[in-house]
NULOLO-434520 format. One record per residue: residue number from 1; residue in one letter; x, y negated, z negated of N, C-alpha, C in turn. Coordinates in pm, whole numbers. Atoms other than C-alpha are relative to their C-alpha. Layout:
BEGIN
<node NUM 'A' <X Y Z> <X Y Z> <X Y Z>>
...
This chain:
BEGIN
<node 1 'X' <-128 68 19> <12250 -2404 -1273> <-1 -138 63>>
<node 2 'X' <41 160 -65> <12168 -2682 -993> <-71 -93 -138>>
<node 3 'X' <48 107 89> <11933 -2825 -1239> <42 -21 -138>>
<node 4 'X' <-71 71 119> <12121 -2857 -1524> <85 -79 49>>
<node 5 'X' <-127 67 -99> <12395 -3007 -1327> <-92 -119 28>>
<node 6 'X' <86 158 25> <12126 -3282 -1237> <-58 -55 -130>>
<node 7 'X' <30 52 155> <12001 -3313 -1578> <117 -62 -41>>
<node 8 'X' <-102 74 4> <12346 -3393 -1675> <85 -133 35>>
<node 9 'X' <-52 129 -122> <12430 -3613 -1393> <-92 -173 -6>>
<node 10 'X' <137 77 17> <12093 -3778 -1468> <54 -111 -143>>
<node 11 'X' <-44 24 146> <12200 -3811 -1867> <136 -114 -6>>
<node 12 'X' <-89 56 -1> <12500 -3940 -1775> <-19 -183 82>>
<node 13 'X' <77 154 -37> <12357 -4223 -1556> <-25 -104 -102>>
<node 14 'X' <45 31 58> <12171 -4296 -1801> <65 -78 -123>>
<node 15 'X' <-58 10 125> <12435 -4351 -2113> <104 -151 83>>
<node 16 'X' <-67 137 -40> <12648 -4595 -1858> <-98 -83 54>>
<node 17 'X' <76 121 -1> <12344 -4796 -1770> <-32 -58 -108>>
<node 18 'X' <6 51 138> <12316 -4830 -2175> <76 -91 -3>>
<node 19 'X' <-127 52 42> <12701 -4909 -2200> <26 -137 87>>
<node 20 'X' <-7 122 -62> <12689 -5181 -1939> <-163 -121 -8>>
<node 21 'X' <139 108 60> <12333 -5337 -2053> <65 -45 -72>>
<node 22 'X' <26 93 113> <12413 -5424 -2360> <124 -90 -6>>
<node 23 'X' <-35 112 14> <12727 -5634 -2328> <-41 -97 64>>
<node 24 'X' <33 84 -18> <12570 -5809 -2069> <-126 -99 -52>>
<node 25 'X' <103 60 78> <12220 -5867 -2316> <117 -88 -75>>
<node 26 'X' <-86 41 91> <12478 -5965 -2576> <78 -166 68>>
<node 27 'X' <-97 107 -52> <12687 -6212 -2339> <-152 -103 3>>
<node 28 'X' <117 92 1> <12309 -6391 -2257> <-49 -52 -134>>
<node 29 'X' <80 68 74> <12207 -6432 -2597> <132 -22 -146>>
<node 30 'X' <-65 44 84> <12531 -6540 -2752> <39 -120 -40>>
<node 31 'X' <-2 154 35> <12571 -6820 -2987> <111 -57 77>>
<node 32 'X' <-84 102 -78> <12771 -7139 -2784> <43 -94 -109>>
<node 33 'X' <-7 128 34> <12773 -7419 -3006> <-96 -35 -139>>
<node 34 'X' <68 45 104> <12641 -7526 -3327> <-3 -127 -107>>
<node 35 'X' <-84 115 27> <12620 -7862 -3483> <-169 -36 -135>>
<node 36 'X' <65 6 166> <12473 -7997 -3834> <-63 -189 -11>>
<node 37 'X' <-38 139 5> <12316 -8362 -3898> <-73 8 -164>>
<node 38 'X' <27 48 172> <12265 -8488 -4288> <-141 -63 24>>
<node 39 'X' <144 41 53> <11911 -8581 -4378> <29 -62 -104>>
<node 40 'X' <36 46 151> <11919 -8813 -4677> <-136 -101 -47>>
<node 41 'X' <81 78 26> <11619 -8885 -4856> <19 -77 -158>>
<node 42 'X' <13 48 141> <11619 -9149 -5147> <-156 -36 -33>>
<node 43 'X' <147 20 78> <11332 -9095 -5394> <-39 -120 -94>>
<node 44 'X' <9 123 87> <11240 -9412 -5566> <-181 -41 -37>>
<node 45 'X' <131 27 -24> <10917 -9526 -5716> <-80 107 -103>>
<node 46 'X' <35 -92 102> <10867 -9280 -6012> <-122 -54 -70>>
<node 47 'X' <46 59 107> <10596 -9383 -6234> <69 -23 -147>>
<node 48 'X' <-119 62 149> <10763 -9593 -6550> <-110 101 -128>>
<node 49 'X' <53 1 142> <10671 -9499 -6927> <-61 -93 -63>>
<node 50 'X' <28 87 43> <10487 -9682 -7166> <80 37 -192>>
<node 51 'X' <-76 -21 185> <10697 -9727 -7495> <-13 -136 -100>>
<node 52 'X' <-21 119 67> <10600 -9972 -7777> <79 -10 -61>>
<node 53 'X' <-85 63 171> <10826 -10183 -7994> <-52 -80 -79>>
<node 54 'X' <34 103 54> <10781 -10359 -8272> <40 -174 55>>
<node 55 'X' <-19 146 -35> <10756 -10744 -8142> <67 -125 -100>>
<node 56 'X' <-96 78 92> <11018 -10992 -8284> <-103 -109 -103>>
<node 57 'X' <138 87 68> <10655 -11206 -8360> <-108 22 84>>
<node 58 'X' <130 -30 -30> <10342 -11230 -8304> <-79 121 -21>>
<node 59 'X' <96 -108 60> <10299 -10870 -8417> <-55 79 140>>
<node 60 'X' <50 -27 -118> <10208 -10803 -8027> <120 119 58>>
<node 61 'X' <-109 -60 -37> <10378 -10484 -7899> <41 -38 140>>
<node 62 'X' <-95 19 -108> <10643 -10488 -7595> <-12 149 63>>
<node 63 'X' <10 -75 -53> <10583 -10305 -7335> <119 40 104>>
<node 64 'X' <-130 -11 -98> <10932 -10145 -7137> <-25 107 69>>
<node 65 'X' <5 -85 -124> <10983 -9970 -6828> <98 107 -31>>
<node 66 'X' <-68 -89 30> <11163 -9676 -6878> <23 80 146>>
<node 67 'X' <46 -119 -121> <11233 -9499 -6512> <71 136 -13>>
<node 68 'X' <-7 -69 36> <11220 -9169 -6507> <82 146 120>>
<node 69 'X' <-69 -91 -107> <11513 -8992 -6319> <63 99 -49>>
<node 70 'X' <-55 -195 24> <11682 -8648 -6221> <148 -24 -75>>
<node 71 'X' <-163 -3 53> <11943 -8590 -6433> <56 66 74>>
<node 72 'X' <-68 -22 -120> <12269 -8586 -6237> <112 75 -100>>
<node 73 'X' <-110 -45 70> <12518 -8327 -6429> <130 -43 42>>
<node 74 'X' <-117 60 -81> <12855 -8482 -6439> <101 138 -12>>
<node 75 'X' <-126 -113 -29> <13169 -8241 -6305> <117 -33 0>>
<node 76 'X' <-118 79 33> <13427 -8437 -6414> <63 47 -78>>
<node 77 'X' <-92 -89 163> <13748 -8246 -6646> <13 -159 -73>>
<node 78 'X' <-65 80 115> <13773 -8405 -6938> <130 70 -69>>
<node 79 'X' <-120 -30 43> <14106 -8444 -7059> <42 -73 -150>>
<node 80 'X' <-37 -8 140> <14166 -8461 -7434> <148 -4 -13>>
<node 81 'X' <-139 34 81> <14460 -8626 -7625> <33 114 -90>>
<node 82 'X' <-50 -83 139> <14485 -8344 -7900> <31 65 54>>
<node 83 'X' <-67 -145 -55> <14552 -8074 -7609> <152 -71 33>>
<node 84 'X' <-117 14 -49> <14873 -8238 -7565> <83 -16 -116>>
<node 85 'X' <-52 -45 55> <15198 -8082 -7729> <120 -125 43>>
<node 86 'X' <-119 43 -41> <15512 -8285 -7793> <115 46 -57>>
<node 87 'X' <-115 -52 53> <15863 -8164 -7860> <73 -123 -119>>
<node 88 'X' <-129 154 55> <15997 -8361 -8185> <173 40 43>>
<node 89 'X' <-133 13 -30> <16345 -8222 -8098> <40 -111 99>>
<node 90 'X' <-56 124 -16> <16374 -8487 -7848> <-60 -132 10>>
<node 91 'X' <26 123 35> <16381 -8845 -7918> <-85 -103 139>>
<node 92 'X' <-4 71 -58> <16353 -8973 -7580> <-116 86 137>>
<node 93 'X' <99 -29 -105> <16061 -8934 -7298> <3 -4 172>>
<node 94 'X' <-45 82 -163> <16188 -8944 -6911> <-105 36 82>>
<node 95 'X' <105 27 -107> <15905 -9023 -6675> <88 63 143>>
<node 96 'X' <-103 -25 -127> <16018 -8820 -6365> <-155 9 119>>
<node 97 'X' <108 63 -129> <15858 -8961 -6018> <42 109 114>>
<node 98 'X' <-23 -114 -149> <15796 -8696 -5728> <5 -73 106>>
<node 99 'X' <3 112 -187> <15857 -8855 -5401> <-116 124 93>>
<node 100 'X' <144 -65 -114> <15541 -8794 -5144> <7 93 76>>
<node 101 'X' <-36 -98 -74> <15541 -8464 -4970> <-68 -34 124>>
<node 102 'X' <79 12 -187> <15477 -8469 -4543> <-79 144 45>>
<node 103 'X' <76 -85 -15> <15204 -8317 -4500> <-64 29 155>>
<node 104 'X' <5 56 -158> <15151 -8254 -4098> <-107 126 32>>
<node 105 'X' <123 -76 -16> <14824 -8094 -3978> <-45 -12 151>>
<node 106 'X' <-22 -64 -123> <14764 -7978 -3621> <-193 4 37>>
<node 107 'X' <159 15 -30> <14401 -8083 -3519> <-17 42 172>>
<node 108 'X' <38 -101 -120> <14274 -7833 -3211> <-147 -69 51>>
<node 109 'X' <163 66 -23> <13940 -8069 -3028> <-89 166 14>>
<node 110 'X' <138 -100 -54> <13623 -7841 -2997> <-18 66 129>>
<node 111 'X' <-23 6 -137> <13650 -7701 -2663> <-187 -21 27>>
<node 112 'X' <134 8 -47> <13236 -7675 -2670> <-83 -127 -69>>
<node 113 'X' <26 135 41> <13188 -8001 -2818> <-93 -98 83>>
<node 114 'X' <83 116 -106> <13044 -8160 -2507> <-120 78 72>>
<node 115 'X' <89 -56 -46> <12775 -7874 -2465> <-183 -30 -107>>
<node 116 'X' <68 26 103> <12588 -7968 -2804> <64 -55 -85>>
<node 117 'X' <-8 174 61> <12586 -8350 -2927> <-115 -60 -83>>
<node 118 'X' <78 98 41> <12407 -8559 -3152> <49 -140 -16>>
<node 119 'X' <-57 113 34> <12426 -8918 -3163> <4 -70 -111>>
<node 120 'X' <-33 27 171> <12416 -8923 -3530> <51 101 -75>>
<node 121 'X' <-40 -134 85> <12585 -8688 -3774> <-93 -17 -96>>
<node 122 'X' <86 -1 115> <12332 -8819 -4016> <-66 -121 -38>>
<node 123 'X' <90 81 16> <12013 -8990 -4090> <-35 -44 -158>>
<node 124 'X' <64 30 115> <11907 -9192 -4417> <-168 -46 36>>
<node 125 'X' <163 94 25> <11541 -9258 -4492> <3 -138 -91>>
<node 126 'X' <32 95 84> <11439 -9602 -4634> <-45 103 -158>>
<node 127 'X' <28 -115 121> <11326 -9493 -5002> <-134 52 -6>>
<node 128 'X' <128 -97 -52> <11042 -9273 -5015> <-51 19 -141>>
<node 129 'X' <50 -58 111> <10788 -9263 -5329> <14 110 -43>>
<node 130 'X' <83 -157 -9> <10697 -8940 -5438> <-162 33 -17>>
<node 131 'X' <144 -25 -48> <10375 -8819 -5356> <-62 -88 160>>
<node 132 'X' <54 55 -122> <10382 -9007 -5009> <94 36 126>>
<node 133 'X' <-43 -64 -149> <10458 -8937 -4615> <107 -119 86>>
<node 134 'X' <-30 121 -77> <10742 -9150 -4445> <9 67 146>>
<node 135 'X' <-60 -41 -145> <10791 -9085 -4038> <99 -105 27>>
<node 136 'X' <-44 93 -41> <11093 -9263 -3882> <1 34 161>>
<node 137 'X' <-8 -34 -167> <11095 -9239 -3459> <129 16 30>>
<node 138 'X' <-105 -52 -44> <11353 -9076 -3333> <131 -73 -59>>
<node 139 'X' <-99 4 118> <11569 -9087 -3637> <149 72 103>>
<node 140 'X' <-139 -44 -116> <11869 -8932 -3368> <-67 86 88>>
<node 141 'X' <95 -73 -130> <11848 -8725 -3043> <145 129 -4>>
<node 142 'X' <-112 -104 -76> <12044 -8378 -2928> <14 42 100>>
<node 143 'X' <-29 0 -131> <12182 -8309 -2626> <31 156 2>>
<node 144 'X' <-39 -172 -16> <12221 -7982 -2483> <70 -21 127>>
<node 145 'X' <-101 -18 -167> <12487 -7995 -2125> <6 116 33>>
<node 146 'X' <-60 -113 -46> <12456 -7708 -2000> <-91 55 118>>
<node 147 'X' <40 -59 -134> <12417 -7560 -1644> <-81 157 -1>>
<node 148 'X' <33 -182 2> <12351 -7197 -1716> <-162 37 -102>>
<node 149 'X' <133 -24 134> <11986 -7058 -1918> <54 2 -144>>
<node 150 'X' <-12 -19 137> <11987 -7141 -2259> <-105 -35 -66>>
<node 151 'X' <142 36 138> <11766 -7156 -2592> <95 -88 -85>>
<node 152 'X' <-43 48 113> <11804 -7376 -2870> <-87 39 -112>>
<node 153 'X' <94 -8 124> <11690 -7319 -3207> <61 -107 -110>>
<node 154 'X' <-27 147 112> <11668 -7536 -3544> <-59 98 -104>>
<node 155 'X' <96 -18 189> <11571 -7572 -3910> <66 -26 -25>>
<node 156 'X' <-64 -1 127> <11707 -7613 -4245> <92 26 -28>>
<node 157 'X' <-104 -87 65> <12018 -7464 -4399> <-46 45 -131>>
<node 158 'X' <67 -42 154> <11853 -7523 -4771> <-119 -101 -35>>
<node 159 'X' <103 95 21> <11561 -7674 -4950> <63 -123 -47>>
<node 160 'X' <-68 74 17> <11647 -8049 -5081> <48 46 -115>>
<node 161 'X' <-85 4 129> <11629 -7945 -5444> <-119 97 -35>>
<node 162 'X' <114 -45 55> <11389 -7707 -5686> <-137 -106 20>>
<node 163 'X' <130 72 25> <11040 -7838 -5632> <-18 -103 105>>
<node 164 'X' <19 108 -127> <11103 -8042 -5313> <72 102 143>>
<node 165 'X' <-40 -101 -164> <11154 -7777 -4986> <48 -48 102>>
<node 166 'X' <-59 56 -116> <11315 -7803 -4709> <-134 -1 126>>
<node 167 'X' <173 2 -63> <10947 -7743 -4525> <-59 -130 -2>>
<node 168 'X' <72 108 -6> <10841 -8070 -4639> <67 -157 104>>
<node 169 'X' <-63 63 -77> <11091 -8222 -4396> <-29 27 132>>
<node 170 'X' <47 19 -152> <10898 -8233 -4044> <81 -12 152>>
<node 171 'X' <-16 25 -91> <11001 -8230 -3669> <-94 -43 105>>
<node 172 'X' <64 -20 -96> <10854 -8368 -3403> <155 -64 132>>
<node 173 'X' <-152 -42 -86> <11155 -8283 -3107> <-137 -2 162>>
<node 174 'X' <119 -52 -151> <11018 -8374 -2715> <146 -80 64>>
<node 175 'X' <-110 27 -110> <11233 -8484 -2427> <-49 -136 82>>
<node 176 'X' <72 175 -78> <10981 -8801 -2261> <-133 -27 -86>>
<node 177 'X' <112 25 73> <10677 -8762 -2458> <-44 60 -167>>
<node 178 'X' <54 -64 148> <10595 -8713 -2856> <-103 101 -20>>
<node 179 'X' <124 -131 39> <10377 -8421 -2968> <-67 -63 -57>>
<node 180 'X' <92 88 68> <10060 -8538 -3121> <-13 28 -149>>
<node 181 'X' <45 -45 184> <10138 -8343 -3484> <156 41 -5>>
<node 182 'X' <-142 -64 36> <10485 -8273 -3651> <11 73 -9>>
<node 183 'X' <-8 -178 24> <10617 -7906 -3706> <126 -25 -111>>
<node 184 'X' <-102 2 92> <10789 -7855 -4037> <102 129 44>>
<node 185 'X' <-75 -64 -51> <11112 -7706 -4025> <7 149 -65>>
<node 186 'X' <-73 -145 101> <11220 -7332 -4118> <124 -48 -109>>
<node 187 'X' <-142 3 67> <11474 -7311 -4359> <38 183 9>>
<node 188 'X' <-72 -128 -70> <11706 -7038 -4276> <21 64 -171>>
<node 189 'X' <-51 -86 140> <11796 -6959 -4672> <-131 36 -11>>
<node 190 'X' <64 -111 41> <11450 -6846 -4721> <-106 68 90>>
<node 191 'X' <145 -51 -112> <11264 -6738 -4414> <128 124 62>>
<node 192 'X' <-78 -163 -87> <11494 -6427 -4347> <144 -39 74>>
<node 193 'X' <-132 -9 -32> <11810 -6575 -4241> <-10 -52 196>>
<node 194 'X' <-7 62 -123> <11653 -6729 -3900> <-25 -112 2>>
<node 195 'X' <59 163 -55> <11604 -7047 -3733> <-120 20 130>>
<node 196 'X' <139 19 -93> <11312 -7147 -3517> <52 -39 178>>
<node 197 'X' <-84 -19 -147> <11300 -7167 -3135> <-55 -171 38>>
<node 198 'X' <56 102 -107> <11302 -7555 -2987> <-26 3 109>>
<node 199 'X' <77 27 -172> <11318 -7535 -2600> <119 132 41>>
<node 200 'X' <-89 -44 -71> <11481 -7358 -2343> <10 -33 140>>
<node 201 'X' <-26 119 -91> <11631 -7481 -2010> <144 92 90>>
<node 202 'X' <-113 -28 -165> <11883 -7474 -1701> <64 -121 36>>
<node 203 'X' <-48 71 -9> <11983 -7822 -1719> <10 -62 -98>>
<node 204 'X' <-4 133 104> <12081 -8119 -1921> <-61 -60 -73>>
<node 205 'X' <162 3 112> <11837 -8200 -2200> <41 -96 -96>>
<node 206 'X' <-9 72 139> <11804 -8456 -2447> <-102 -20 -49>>
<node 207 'X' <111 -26 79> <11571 -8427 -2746> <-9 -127 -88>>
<node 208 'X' <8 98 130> <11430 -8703 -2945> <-73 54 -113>>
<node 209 'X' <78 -108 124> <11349 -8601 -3301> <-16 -117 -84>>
<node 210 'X' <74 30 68> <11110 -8748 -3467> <-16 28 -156>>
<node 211 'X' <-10 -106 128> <11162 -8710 -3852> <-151 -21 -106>>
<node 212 'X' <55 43 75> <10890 -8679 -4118> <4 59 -122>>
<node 213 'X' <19 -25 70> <10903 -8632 -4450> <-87 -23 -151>>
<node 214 'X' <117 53 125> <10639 -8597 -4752> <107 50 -121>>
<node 215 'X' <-102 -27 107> <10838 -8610 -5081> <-123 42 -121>>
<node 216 'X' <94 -53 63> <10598 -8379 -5343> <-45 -116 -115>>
<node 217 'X' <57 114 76> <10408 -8590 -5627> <99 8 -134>>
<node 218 'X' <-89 -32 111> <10654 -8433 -5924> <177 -5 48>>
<node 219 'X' <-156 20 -18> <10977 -8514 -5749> <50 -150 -124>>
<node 220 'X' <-46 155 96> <11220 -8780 -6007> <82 -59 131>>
<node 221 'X' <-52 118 -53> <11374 -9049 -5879> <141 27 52>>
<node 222 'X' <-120 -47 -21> <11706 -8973 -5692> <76 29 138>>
<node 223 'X' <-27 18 -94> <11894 -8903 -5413> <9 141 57>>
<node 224 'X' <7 -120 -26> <11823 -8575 -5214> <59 25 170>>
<node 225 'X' <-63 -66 -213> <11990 -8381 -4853> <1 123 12>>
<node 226 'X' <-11 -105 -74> <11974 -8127 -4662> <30 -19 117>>
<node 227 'X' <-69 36 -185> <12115 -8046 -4315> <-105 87 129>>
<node 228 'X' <110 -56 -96> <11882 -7994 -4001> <118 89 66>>
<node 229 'X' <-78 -76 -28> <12052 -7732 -3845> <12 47 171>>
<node 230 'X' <12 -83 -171> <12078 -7630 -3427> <113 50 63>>
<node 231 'X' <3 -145 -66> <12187 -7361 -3291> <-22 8 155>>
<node 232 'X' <-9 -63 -184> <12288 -7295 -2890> <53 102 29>>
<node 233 'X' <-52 -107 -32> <12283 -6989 -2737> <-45 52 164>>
<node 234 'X' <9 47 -135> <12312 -6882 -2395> <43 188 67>>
């Protein structure tokens, strides 16, 4: 009887050292802060066509450039004259004017706003061939404030477009000194729904990030983004 009575006592130990682990795992490795910056790369630099015309003289054809970009679907309603019905019963048309409704909106600041900063919301690249590598140096930096252990992580949200990945968009992320090779980023839509691990720390941190991107040899001509993505958790 004693030793069941300790088995029990034992068991029971055991189930409230579970119940009090895990909110405190949970409280250590919960997200703080999360903040987004725009990447835009413009692709320019397509190879042209060669299209002859007949030449007004000389019989010599004309050679025109044709460049060869992404078609941009337009999402614009079109609004057609024939869908509109009019009453002949009356003669007369009264234009009636709405007066401006007050619209009043209640903006709440971030309270964790000043734990994870960038000093850009978003970087453009000069234009970028396709089939070639641009780097810019510390295209922006992120800050991490915070006293207590924390990780950061990064990557992607999405690729730029079919046929141009979000992979081919590089980091190199250091705090006083550059790494000697870039690290492309994860993208979270297709690597399982995670992000990658940058640093981790006990004080005040600021990261310079280094961007690079190779734009593939079959990309068209156009304007492409994605958002680097980081992630604090603590």
């Amino acid at each position: 009887m004693k030793r069941l009575q300790l088995v029990m006592v034992a068991l029971g130990v055991a189930v409230l050292g579970l119940l009090f682990a895990e909110p405190v795992r949970a409280t250590i490795a919960s997200q703080q802060a999360q903040i987004a910056v725009t990447v835009v790369v413009p692709v320019s630099g397509t190879p042209v066509a060669y299209v002859p015309h007949a030449a007004p003289y000389g019989g010599q054809p004309v050679i025109a450039s044709i460049a060869l970009r992404r078609a941009t679907p337009s999402f614009g309603r079109v609004f057609r004259a024939e869908a509109l019905q009019f009453d002949s019963a009356d003669s007369d048309v009264v234009a009636q004017v709405q007066n401006p409704l007050l619209v009043q909106a209640e903006v709440t600041p971030n309270p964790k706003a000043t734990i994870l900063y960038s000093n850009n919301p978003g970087y453009t690249f000069p234009p970028v061939p396709p089939g070639s590598t641009t780097k810019e140096t510390c295209a922006f930096t992120v800050t991490v404030d915070m006293l207590t252990t924390w990780s950061l992580e990064q990557g992607v949200g999405a690729d730029f477009a079919s046929g141009f990945n979000g992979n081919d968009l590089a980091n190199n992320s250091y705090v006083s000194t550059p790494h000697p090779t870039s690290t492309p980023y994860v993208v979270y839509a297709d690597d399982g729904k995670q992000w990658s691990l940058l640093g981790t720390g006990s004080t005040k941190t600021v990261y310079c990030i280094d961007l690079t991107v190779t734009v593939p040899p079959g990309v068209l001509d156009g304007t492409y983004t994605t958002n680097v993505v980081y992630t604090l958790f603590n």
